[in-house]
C-alpha positions as a printed NumPy array, in Angstrom:
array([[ -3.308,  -5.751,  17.294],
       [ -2.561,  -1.97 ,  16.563],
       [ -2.737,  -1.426,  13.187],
       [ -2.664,   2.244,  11.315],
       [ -3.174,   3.024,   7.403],
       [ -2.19 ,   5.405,   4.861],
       [ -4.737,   5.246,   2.222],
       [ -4.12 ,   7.19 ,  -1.22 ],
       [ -6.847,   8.987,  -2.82 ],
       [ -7.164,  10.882,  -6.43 ],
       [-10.98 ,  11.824,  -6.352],
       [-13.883,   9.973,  -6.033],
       [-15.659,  10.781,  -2.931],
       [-18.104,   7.832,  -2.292],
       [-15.63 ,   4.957,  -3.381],
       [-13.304,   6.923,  -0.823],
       [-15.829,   6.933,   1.91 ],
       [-16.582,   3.126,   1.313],
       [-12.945,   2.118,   1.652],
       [-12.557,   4.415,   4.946],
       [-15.978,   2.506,   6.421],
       [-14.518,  -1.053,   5.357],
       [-11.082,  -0.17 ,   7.071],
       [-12.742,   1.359,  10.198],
       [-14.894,  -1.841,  10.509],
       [-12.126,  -4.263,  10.047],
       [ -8.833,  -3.024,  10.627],
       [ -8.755,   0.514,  12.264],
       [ -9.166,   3.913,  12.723],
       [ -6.08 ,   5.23 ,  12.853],
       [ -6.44 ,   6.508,   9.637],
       [ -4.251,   8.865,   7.354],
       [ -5.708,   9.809,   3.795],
       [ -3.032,  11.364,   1.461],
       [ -4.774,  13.218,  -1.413],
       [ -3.316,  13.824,  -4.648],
       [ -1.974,  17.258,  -4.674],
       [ -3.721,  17.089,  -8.436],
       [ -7.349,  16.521,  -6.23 ],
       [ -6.623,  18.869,  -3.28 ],
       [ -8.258,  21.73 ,  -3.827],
       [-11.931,  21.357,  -4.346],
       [-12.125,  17.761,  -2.562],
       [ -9.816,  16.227,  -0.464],
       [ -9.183,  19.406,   1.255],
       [-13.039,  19.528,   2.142],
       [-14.32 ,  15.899,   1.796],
       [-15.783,  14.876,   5.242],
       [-14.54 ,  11.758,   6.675],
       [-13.208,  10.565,   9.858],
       [ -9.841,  10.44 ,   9.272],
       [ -6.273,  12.463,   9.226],
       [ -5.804,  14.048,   5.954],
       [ -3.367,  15.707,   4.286],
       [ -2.373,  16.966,   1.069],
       [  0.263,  15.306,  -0.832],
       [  2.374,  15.92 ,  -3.899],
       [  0.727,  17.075,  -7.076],
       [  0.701,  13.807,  -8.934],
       [ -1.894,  13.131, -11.609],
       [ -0.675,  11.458, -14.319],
       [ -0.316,   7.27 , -14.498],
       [  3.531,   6.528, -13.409],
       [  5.448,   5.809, -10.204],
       [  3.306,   7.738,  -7.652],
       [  6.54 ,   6.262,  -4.567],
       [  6.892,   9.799,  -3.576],
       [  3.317,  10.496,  -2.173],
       [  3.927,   6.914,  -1.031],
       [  7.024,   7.703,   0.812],
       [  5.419,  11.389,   2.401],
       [  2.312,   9.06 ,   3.468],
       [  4.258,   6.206,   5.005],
       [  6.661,   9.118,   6.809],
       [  3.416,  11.403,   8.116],
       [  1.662,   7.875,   9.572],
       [  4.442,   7.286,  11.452],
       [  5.305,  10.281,  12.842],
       [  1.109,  10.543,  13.858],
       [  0.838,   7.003,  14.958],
       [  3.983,   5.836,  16.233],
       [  2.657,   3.366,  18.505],
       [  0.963,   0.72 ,  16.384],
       [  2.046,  -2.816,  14.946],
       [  1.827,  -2.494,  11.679],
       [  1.322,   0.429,   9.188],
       [ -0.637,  -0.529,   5.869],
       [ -0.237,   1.388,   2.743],
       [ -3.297,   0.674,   0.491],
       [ -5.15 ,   2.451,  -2.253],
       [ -8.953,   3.96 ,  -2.699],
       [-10.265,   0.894,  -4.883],
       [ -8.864,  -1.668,  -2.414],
       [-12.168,  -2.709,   0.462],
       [-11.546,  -4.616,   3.473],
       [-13.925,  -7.203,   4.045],
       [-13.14 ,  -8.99 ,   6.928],
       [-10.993,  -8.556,  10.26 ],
       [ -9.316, -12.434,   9.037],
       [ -5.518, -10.77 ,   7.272],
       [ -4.885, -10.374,  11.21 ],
       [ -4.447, -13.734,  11.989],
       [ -1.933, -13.703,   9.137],
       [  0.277, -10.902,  10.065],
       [  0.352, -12.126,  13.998],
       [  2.269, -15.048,  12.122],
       [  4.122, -13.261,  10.216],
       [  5.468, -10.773,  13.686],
       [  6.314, -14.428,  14.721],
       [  8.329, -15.192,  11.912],
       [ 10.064, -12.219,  11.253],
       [  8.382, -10.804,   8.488],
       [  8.501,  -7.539,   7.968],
       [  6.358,  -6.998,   4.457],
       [  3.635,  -8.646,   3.807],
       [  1.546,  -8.531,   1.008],
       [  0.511, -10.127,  -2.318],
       [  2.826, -10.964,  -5.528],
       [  6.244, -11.678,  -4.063],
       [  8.776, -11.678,  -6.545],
       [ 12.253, -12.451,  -5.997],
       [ 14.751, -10.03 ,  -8.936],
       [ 18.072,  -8.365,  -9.446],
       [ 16.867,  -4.913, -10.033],
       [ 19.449,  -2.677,  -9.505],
       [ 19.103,   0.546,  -7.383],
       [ 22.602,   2.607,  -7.307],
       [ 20.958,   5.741,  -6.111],
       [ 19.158,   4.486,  -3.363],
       [ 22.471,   2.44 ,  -2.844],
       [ 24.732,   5.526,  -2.633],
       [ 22.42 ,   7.418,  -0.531],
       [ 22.593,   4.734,   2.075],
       [ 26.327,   3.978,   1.547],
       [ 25.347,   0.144,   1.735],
       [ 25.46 ,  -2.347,  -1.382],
       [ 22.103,  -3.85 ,  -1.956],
       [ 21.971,  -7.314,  -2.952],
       [ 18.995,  -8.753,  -5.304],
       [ 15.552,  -7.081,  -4.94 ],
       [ 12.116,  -7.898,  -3.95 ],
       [  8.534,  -7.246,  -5.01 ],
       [  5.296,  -6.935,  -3.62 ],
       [  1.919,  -5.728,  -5.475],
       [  1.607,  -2.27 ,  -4.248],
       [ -2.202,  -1.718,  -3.783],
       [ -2.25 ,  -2.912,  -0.55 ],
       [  1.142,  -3.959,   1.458],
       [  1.573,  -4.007,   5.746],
       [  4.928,  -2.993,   6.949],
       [  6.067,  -4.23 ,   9.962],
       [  6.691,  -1.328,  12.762],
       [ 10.348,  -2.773,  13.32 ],
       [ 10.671,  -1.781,   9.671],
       [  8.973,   1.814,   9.581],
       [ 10.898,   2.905,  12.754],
       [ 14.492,   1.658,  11.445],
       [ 13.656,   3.733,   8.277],
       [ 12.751,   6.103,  10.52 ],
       [ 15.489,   6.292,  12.628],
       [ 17.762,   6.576,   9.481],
       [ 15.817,   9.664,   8.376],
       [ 15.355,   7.657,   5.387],
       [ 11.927,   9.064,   4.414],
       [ 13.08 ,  12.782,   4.405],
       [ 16.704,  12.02 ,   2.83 ],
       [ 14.672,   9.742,   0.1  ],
       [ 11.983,  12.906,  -0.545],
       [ 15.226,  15.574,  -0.872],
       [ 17.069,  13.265,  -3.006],
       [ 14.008,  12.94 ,  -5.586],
       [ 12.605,  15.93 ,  -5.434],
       [ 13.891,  17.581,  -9.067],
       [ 12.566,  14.32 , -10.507],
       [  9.379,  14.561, -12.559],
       [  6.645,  12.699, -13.897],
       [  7.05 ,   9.838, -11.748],
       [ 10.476,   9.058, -13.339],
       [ 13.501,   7.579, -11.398],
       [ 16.678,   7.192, -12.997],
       [ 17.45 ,   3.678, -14.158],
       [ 14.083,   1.963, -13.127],
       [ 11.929,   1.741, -15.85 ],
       [ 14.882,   1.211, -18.065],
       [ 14.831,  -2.117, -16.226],
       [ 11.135,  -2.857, -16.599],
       [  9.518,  -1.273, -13.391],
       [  7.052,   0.77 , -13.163],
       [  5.996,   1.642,  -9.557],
       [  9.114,   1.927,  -8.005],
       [  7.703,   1.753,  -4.068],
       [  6.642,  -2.256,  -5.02 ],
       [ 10.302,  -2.732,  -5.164],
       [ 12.032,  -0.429,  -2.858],
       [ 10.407,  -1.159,   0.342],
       [ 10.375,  -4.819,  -0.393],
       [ 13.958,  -4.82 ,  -1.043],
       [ 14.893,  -2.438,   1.481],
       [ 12.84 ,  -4.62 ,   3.891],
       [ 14.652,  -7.847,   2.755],
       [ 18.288,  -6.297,   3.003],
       [ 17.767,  -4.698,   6.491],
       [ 17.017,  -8.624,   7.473],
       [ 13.514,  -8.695,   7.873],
       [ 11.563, -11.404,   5.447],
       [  8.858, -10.662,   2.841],
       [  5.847, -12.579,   2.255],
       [  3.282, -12.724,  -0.519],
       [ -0.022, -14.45 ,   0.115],
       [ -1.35 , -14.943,  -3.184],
       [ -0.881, -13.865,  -6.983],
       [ -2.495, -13.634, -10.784],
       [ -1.175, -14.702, -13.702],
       [ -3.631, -16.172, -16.015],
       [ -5.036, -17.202, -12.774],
       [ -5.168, -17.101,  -9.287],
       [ -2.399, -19.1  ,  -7.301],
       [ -2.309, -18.963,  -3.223],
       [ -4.362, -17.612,  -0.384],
       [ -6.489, -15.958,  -3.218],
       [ -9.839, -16.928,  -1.246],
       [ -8.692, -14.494,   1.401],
       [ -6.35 , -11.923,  -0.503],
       [ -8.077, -11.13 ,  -4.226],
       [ -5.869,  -8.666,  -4.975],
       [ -4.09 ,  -7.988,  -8.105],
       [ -3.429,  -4.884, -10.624],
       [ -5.814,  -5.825, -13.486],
       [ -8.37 ,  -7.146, -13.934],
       [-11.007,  -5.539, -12.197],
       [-12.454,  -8.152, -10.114],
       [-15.498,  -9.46 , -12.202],
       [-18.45 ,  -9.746,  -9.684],
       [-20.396, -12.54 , -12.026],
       [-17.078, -15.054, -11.773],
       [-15.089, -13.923,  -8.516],
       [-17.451, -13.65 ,  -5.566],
       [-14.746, -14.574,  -3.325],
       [-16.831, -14.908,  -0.151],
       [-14.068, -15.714,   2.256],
       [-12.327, -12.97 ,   1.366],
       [-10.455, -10.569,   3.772],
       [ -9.163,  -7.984,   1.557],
       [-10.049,  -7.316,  -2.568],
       [ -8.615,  -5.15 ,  -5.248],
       [ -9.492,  -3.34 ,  -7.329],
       [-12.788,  -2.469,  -7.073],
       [-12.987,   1.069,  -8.241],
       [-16.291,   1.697,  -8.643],
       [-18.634,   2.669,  -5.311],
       [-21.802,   0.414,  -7.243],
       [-19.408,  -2.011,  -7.71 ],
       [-21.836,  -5.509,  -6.615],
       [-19.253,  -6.512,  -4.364],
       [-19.245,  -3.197,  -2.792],
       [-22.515,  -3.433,  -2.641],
       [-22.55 ,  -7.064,  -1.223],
       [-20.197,  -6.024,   1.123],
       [-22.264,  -2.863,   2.633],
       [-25.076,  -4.931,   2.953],
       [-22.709,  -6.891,   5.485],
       [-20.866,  -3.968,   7.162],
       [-24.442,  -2.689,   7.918],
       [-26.215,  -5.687,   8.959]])
């Protein structure tokens, strides 16, 4: 299975490095890290590590960061175009086993073309994106955004519509994160909707392995992912796991634990 990833980065250079070993060992090295514009200069641009790296939009502030999203998912296409699946993640997200591929050889089978953790089913409304497609987009979907696979069906029809580039013009006088009617309906990362939904109403499926609230519900042995809390090492060892987020510290004792593995 061919498999590349864009992997979003704000500082941090060991925790960065750990991630990049984790996904090397378990899923690939086709590799693209998009660094904050905000964290460009003075690391990303000269951080060592064996990936492709680039320099994305200047971000740095806590909202919607779909646009760097967007440029990463568009640039790992266009440099690995023959793969299977891409895999947007983030820098506190660590791979821990090679096991989410027997997962997303079902879900080629069945049609799936997102796949990740937290699928919600909604109604939130997206005129722009609607108007810029000419197309009427019925009901949305959701999917956590720290770590979702896109199936390269997907990608390439988004591709092929120049979707990425038309997306990037259209947004590019907004600021701070902000799109237009979004968080007025109670979003906040605007890419865990849009490509979900987008997915879903160019008839491919969307799948969510496992979710928190209050507790974990689903393939959480395997997928431990949500947004908060950090996973707490003394309570959630999670030994069969395949993928875990966040853990955004690089001393982090199931970093460590999982090191100790990768190295053995």
């Amino acid at each position: 299975m061919r498999i590349a990833v864009t992997l979003m980065a704000h500082g941090d250079t060991e925790c960065v490095r750990d991630t990049v070993e984790s996904i090397r060992r378990f899923a690939t090295d086709k590799i693209l890290l998009l660094v904050d514009g905000a964290a460009w200069e003075g690391w990303g641009k000269d951080v060592d590590l064996p990936v492709y790296k680039m320099s994305g939009f200047y971000h740095n502030f806590p909202k919607s960061p779909y646009r760097n999203i967007t440029l990463g998912l568009m640039n790992t296409v266009k440099v690995f175009p023959d793969v299977d699946w891409y895999c947007y993640t983030e820098y506190d997200t660590l791979f821990a086993s090679s096991a989410f591929k027997e997962d997303l050889e079902r879900a080629d089978k069945d049609g799936v073309w997102c796949m990740g953790n937290d699928a919600r089913t909604g109604n939130i409304q997206l005129p722009i994106i609607e108007n810029m497609l000419k197309t009427k987009i019925n009901g949305s979907k959701y999917l956590l955004g720290c770590c979702i696979f896109h199936h390269r069906d997907y990608l390439h029809k988004l591709q092929e519509l120049d979707f990425f580039n038309r997306f990037l013009y259209l947004t590019n006088d907004f600021t701070r994160g902000y799109f237009p009617g979004y968080e007025e309906q109670g979003g906040y990362d605007l890419a865990e909707h849009l490509y979900p939904t987008l997915a879903n109403h160019f008839g491919g499926k969307v799948r969510g392995q496992a979710y928190f609230e209050d507790a974990w519900h689903g393939n959480y042995k395997r997928y431990p992912l949500r947004w908060k809390p950090d996973i707490d090492p003394t309570t959630e060892n999670f030994p069969e796991a395949s993928i875990i987020h966040p853990l955004k510290q690089y001393d982090h004792p199931i970093r460590q634990e999982q090191r100790k593995k990768r190295n053995g």
